[in-house]
C-alpha positions in Angstrom: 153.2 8.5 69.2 155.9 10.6 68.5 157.9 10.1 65.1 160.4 13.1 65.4 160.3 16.6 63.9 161.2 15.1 60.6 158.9 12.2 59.7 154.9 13.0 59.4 152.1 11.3 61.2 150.6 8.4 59.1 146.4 8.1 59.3 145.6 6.0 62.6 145.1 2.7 62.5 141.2 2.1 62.4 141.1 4.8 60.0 143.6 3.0 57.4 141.6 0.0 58.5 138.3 1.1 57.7 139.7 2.0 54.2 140.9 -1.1 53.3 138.3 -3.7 55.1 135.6 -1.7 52.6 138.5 -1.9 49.9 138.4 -6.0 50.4 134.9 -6.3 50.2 134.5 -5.0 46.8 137.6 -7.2 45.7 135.6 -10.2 46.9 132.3 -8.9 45.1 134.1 -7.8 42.0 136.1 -11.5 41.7 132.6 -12.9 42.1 130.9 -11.1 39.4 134.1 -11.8 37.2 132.8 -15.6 37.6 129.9 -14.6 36.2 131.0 -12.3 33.3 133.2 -15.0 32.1 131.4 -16.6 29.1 130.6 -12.8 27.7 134.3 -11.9 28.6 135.3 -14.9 26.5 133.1 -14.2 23.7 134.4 -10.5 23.8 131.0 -8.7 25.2 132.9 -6.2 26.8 129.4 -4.2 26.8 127.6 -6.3 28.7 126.4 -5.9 32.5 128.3 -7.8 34.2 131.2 -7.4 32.5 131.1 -3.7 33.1 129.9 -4.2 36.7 132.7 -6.3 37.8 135.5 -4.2 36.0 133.8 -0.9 37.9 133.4 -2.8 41.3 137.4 -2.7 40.6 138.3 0.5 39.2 135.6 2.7 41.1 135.1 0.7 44.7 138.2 -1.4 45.4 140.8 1.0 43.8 139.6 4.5 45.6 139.4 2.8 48.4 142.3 1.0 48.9 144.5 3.3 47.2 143.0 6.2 49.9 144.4 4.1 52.7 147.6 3.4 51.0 148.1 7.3 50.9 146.9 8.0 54.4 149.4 5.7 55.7 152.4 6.4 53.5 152.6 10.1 52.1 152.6 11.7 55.4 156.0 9.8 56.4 157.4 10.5 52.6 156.3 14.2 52.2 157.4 14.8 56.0 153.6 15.7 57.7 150.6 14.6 59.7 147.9 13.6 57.8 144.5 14.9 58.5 142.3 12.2 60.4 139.1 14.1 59.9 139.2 14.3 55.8 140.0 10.9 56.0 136.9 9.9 57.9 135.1 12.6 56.4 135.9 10.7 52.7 135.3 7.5 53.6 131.3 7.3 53.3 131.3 9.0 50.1 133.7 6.6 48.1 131.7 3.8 49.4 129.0 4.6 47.1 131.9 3.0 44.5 129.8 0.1 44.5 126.2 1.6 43.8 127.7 4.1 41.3 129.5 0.7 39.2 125.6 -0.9 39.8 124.3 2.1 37.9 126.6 2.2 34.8 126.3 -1.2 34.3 122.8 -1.1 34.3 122.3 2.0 33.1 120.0 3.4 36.0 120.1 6.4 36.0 118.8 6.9 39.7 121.1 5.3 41.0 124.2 6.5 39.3 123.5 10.4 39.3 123.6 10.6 43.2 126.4 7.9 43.7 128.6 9.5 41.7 128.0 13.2 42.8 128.9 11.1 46.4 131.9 9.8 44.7 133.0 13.1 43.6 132.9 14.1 46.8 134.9 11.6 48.3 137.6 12.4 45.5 137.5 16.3 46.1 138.3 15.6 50.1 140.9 13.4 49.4 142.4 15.6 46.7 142.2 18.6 50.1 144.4 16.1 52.3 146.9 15.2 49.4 147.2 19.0 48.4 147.3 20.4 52.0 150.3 17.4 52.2 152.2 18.6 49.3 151.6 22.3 50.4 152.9 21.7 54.1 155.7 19.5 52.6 158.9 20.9 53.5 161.4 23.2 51.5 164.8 22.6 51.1 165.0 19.2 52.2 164.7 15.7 50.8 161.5 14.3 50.3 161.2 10.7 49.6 158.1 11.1 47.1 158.0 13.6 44.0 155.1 16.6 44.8 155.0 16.6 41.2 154.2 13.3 40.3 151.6 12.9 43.5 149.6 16.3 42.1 150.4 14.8 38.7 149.1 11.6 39.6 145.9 13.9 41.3 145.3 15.7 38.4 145.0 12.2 35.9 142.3 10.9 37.9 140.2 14.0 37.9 140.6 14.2 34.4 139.5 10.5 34.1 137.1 11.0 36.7 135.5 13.9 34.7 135.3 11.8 31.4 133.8 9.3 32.7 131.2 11.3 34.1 131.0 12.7 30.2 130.7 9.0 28.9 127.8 8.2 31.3 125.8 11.2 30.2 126.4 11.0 26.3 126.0 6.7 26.4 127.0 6.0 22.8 127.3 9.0 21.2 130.8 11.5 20.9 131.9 12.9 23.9 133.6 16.4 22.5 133.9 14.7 19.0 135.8 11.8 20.1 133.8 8.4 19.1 132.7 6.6 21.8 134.8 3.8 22.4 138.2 5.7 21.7 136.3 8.2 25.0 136.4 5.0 26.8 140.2 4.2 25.9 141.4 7.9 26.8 139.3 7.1 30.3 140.8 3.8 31.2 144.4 5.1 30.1 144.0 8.3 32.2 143.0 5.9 35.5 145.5 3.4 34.6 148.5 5.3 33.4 147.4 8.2 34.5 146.8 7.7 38.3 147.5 4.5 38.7 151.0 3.3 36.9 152.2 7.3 37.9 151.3 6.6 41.5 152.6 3.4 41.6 156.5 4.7 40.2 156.1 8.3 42.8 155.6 5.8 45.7 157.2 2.3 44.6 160.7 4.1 44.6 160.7 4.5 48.2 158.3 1.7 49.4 159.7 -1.2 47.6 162.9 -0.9 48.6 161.7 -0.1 52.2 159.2 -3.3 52.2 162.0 -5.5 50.8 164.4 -4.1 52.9 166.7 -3.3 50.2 169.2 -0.6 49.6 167.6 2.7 48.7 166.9 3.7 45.4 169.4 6.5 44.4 168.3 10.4 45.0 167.4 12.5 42.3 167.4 15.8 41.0 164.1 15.4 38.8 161.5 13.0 38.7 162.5 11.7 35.1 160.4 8.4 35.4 157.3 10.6 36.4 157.3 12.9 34.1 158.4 10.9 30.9 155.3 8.6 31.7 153.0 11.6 31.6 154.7 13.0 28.2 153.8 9.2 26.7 150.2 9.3 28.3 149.4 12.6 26.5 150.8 11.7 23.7 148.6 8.7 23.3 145.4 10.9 24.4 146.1 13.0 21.5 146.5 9.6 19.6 143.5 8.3 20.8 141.7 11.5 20.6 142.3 12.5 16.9 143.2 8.9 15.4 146.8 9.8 14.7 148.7 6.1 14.9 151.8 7.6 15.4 151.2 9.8 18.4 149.6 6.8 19.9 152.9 4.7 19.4 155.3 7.6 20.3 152.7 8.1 23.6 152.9 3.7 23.7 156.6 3.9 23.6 156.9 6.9 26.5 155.4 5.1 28.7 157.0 2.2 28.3 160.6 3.6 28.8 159.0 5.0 32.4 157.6 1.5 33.3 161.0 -0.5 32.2 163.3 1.8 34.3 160.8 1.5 37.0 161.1 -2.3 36.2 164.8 -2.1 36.6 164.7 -0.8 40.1 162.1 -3.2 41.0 164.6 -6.0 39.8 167.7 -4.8 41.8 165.5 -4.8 44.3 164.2 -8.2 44.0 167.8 -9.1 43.7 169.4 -7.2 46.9 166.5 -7.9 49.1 167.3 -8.7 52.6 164.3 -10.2 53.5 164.7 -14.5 54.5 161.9 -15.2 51.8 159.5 -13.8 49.2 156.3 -11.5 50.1 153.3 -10.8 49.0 153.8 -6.8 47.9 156.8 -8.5 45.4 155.5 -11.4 44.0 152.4 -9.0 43.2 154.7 -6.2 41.5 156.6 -8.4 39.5 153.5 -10.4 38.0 151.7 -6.5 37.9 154.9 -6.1 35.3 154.6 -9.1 33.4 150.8 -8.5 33.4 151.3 -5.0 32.0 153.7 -6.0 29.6 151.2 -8.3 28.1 148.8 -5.2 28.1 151.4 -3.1 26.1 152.5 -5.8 23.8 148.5 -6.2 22.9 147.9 -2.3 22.7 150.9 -1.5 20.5 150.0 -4.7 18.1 146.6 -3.6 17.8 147.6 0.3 17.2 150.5 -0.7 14.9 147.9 -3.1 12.7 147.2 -6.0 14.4 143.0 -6.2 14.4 141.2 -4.8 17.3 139.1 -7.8 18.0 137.1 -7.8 21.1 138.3 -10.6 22.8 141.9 -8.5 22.2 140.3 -5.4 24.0 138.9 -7.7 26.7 142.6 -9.4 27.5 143.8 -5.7 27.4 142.0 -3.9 29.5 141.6 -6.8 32.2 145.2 -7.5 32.2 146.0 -4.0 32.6 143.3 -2.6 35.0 142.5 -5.9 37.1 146.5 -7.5 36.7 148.6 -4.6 37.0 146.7 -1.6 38.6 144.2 -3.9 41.2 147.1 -6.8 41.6 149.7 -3.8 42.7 147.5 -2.3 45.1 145.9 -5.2 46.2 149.9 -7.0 46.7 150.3 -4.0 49.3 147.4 -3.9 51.1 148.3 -6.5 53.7 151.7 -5.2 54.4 150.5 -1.6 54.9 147.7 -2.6 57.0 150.3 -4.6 59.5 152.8 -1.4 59.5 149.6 0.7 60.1 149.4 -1.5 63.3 152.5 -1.7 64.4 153.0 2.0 64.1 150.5 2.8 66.1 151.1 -0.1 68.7 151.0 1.4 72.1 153.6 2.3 74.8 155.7 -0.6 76.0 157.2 -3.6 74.5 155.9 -3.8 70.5 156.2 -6.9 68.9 158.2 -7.5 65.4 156.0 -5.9 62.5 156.4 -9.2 60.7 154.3 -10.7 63.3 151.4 -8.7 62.5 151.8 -9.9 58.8 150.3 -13.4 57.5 152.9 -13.3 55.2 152.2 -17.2 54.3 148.6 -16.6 53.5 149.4 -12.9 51.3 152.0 -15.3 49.5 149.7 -17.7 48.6 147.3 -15.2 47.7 149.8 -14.0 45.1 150.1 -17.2 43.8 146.5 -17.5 43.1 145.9 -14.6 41.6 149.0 -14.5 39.2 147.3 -18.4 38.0 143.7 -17.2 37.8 144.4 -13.8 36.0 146.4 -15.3 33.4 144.0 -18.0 32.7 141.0 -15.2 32.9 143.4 -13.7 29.9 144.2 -16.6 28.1 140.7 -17.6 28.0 139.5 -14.4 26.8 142.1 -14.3 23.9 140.9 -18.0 22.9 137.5 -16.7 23.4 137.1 -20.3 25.8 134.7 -20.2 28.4 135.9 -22.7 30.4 139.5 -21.3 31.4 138.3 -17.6 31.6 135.6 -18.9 34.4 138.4 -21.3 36.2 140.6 -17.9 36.2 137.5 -16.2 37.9 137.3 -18.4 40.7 140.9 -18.6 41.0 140.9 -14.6 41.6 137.7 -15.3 44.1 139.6 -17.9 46.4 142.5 -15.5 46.1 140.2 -12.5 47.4 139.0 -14.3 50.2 142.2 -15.6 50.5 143.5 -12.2 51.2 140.5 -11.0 53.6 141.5 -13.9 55.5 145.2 -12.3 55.8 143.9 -8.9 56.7 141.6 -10.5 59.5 145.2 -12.1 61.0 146.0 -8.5 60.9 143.0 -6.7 62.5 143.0 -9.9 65.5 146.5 -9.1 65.8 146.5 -5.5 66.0 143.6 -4.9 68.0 146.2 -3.2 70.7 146.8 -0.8 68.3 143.3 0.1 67.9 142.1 0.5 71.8 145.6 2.1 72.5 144.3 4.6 69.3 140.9 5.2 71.1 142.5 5.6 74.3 144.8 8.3 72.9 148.2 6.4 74.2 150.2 5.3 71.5 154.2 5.1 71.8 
């Protein structure tokens, strides 16, 4: 395959694959807990085990994992260099142990979690070399259609949340550096979230959701405003969070919020001047992801600003912002990256149309789904009803399989792409 002197080399097709096939499976497994959890997340038990293992199934085995493919396939075109297929496969075992390392926190065995989560820092620290030898090898003097700052930025968050996490496991209820425990685990899921998650999400959603919705360009920039305004209102509400200081945690609240709104605003002309004959999966997920994450912010600030901090508030919060915006996002892409992985590498000869590769039908109606299951999984949890919080959950688990279905149309599809891969001919 030869993309030109000016475009980089995405990760090949089976390798992108790999990543997201093991990204699907803990979707599906973490839906199916949810199912489970759903009378303790309704009554607010935000502590107990399997609660905490299907929130971690998420945010340390589907998230890594899918959000490693998503960068193997798209920052080498946007920061203008091959990626490296050998850290990629080199990773790929060692954030699978996402899963064992979210059994182990939950319940609390200490076998278990020690190793997977030395296994899972390794992962991390390979995929940190191949995003740091991207940004190093990026080109000067020319455009680039990410930031470098906000993708080390972005790098940088989820060691730090990474690393606190780690800290939280070892101290289990007590202080971790002073802070009390459960404003520890706040900082953590705001680092992943805001940090790595929401930060990626604006470095790469500039470029890829115009791109995906075939949609005029976003306009170029001399700084990376959005980017670095959201990591001014995520420190700021550390320190909050950190020190108990209600207004750093509202100034921090309010930073972040101008970020996500101008994002927001893009995303809307977008949605407005796209060129594509129907809606698609990737932005029906990232306008939902919004609305989901406005709900987050509107219960973060009101409980910061006085509203009380029940637990069935702090359950709505944290899975409306980690499951609805930061897993819906990713999860909205995954299908659409997978079929451009495929078509890019297609090999040499006639390629068919890359929307031929995508199920967009069944990604759509697995957008639907999950918009109607998350916000009853919400709603329930804020009425602290059983009922609607477990016919959410199996909303989200029909969704999931829903959208392994969609990527299987994708691998059948493609399967050109992978022998052509193996064979080393690729046009």
């Amino acid at each position: 395959m030869n993309l030109g002197p000016r475009v980089g080399r995405p990760a090949p097709f089976a390798l992108v694959g790999a990543y997201f096939v093991a990204a699907l499976a803990c979707w599906v497994a973490a839906t199916a807990v949810l199912v489970a959890a759903a009378p303790e997340l309704a009554r607010g038990g935000f502590g107990a085990q399997r609660a905490l293992l299907g929130v971690h199934l998420v945010a340390l085995g589907f998230l890594p994992l899918a959000v490693t493919g998503a960068v193997l396939h798209v920052l080498p075109t946007l920061l203008r260099n091959d990626a490296s297929r050998r850290r990629g496969w080199a990773a790929l075992p060692f954030l699978c142990a996402g899963p064992v390392l979210a059994v182990g926190i939950a319940h609390d065995l200490h076998g278990a979690l020690w190793p997977a989560a030395v296994a899972e820092t390794i992962g991390f620290l390979l995929v940190t070399w191949e995003l740091a030898a991207l940004l190093v090898r990026a080109p000067r003097g020319r455009m680039l259609l990410a930031s470098r700052s906000g993708v080390l930025l972005s790098t940088l968050h989820a060691a730090a949340s990474l690393a606190l996490g780690a800290a939280l496991a070892d101290r289990a209820w007590r202080p971790v550096l002073g802070i009390p425990h459960d404003r520890a685990v706040a900082i953590h899921l705001n680092l992943a979230v805001l940090g790595w998650l929401t930060l990626l999400i604006l470095v790469v959603g500039r470029t890829l959701g115009p791109m995906l919705a075939l949609a005029p360009a976003a306009a170029p920039r001399q700084l990376p405003l959005e980017e670095l305004v959201l990591t001014i209102g995520l420190w700021l509400l550390v320190a909050g969070l950190a020190v108990d200081a209600r207004a750093l945690e509202v100034a921090g609240g309010l930073f972040v919020l101008l970020a996500v709104v101008s994002f927001a605003r893009l995303m809307a002309r977008v949605a407005r001047q796209r060129r594509l004959p129907g809606l698609e999966g990737p932005l029906v997920h990232l306008v939902t992801g919004l609305f989901f994450l406005g709900q987050a912010a509107v219960l973060g600030l009101g409980m910061v600003l006085g509203l009380a901090a029940t637990p069935r508030r702090l359950v709505a919060y944290v899975v409306a912002l980690l499951v609805g915006w930061a897993g819906g996002v990713t999860l909205g892409h995954l299908g659409k990256l997978l079929s451009l992985s495929a078509w890019t590498w297609w090999p040499a000869g006639p390629r068919p149309k890359q929307t031929a590769l995508y199920a967009r039908p069944v990604w759509l109606a697995e957008a639907i789904l999950f918009a109607a299951g998350l916000e009853l999984l919400v709603d329930g949890a804020l009425a602290g009803s059983t009922s609607p919080a477990r016919a959410g959950a199996l909303l989200l688990v029909v969704s999931a399989l829903v959208a392994a279905a969609g990527a299987l149309v994708t691998l059948r599809r493609g399967l050109p792409a992978l022998t052509a891969a193996a064979a080393g001919v690729v046009s």
